[in-house]
C-alpha positions in Angstrom: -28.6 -47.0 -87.4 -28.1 -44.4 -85.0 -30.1 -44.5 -81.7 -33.5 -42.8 -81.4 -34.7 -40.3 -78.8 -37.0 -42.5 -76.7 -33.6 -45.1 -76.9 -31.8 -42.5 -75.0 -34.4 -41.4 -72.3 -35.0 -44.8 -71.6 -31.3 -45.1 -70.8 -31.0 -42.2 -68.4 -31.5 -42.7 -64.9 -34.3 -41.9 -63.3 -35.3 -38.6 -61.5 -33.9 -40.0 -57.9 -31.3 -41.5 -59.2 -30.1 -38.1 -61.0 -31.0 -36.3 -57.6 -28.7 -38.5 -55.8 -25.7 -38.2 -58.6 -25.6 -34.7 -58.7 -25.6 -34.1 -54.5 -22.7 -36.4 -54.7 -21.2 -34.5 -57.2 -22.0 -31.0 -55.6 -20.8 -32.6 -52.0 -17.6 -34.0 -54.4 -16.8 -30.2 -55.7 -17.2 -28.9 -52.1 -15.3 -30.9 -50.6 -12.5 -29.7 -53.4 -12.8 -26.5 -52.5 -12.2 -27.0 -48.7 -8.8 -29.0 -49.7 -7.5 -25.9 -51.5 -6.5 -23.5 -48.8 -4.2 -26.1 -47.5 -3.0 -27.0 -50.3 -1.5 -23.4 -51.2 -0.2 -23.6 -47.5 1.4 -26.7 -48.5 3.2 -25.7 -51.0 3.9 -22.1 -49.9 5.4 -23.8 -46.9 7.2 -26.4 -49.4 8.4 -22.8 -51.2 9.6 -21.8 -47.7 11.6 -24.9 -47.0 13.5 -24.5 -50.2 14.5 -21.1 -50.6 13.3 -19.1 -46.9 15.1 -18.1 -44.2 14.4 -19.2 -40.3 16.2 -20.8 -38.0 16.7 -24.7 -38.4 16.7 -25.5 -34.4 16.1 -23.4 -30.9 18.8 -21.2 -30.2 17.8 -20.7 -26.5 17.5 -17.2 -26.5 18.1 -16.3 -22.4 19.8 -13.4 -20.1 23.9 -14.1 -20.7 25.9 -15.9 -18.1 28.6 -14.0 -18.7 27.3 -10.7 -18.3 23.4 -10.8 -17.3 23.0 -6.9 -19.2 23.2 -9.4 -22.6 21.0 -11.5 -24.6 22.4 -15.3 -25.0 22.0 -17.7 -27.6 23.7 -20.8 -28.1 25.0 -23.1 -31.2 22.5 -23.7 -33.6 21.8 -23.8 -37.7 20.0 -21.5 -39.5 18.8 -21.2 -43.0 19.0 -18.2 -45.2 17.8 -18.2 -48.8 17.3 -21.7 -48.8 21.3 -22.3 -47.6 21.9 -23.8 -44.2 24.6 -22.1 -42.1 25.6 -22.8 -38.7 25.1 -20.4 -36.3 27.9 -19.6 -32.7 26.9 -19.1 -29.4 27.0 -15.7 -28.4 26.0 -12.7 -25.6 24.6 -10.1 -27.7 24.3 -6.8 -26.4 22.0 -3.8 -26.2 22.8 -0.2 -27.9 23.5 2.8 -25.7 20.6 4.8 -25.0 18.9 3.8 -28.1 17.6 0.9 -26.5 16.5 2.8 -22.9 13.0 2.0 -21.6 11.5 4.4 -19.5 9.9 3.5 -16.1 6.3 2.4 -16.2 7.3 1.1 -19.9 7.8 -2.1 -21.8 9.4 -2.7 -25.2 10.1 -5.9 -27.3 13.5 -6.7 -29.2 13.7 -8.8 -32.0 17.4 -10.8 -31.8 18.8 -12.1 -35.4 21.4 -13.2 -37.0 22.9 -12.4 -40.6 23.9 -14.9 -43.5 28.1 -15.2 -41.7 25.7 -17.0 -38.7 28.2 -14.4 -36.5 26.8 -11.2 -36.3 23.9 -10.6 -34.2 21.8 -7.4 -34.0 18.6 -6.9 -31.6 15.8 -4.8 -33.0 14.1 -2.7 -31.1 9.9 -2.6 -31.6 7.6 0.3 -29.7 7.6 1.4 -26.8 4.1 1.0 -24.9 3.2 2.0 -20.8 2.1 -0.8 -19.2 3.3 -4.6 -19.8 2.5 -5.3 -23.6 4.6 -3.4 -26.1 4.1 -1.9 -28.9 4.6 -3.1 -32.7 7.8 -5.5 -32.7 10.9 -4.3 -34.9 11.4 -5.8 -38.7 13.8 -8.8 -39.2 17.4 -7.0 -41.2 17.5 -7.8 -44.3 18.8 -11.7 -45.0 18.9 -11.8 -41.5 17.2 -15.1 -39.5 15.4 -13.8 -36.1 16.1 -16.0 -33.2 13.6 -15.2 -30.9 12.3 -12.2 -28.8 12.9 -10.7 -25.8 10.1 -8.4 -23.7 11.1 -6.1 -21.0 9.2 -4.4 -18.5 10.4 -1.8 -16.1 8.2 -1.0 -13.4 9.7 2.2 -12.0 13.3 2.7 -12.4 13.9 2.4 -16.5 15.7 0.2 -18.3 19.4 1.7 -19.2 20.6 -0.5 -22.3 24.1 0.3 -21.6 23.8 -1.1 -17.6 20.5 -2.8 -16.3 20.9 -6.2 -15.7 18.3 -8.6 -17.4 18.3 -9.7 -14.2 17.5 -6.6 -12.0 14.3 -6.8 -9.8 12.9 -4.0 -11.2 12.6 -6.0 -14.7 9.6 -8.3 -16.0 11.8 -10.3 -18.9 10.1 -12.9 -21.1 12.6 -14.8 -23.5 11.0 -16.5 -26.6 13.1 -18.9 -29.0 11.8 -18.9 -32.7 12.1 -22.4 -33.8 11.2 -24.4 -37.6 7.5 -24.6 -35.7 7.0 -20.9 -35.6 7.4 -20.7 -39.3 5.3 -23.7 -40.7 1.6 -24.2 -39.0 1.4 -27.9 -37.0 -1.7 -29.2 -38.6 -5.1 -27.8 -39.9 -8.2 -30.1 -39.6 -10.7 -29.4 -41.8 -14.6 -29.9 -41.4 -16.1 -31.6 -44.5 -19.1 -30.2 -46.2 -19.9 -33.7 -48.1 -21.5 -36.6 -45.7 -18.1 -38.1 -45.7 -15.7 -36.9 -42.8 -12.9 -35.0 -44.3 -9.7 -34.8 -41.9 -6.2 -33.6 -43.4 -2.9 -32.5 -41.7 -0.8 -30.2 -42.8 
């Protein structure tokens, strides 16, 4: 005999009760939708690891110490399309007049390596007066940026092809891009249910 309407009222739960289950419910759903941006960072940084190109360890981007009017970087691996290549120390230098900064003037140069983890190339960005450059340069093609470099000139120019890195005149600031610069160190995220929510990424 099949079961009659007041048989199933009776069984539901009562109004508090129902109250009760669907705030967990609701809190249950929001709480899934705070999970999910980190999620697609997860995997997009998962995505990354596998096929993306960055540099596996600090290079140590600094002024040469062979010749202080170069960029140095020392023995390292970097990844490009998912392959890991070791990369050789080298002094890298400036272009002729292409890279000048005039006095007053700072500029930012992305340094890189291509896939042969041999050939280096710095990139210029914008020039700006005052300290903080303008936009930095884009990356070459299958190439893994290193790190930057920012120079400042405060009167007499920066001459690519003979400034030292080391003149007074020059505000340098060397950056090394490492594994960290390409994947975020941990999101916390505030939970919208009664129950803490905490997750690291």
């Amino acid at each position: 005999m099949s079961e009659s309407v007041a048989q199933r009222l009776k069984s539901l739960p009562d109004e508090g009760a129902s109250r009760q289950l669907r705030f967990l419910f609701e809190s249950i759903l929001a709480d899934l939708g705070v999970l999910r941006t980190p999620t697609v960072a997860g995997v997009t940084d998962i995505s990354t690891i596998l096929t993306g190109t960055f540099p596996r360890s600090d290079h140590g981007v600094c002024v040469g110490t062979s010749d202080a009017a170069k960029v140095k970087t020392v023995l390292g691996v970097i990844q490009v399309l998912g392959v890991p290549i070791a990369c050789a120390s080298a002094e890298t230098a400036f272009t002729a007049t292409t890279h000048d900064i005039t006095g007053g003037s700072s500029n930012s140069f992305i340094l890189s390596v291509a896939a042969d983890g041999t050939t280096f190339t710095l990139t210029m960005g914008t020039e700006a007066v005052g300290t903080t450059p303008g936009a930095v340069g884009a990356v070459p093609s299958n190439g893994a940026a290193l790190g930057k470099v920012v120079i400042y000139s405060a009167a007499a120019g920066f001459n690519a092809s003979t400034t030292l890195l080391s003149a007074a005149d020059l505000t340098v600031t060397y950056t090394s891009y490492s594994p960290y610069d390409v994947f975020p160190g941990e999101d916390t995220l505030t939970a919208v249910s009664p129950v803490a929510l905490t997750i690291t990424a």
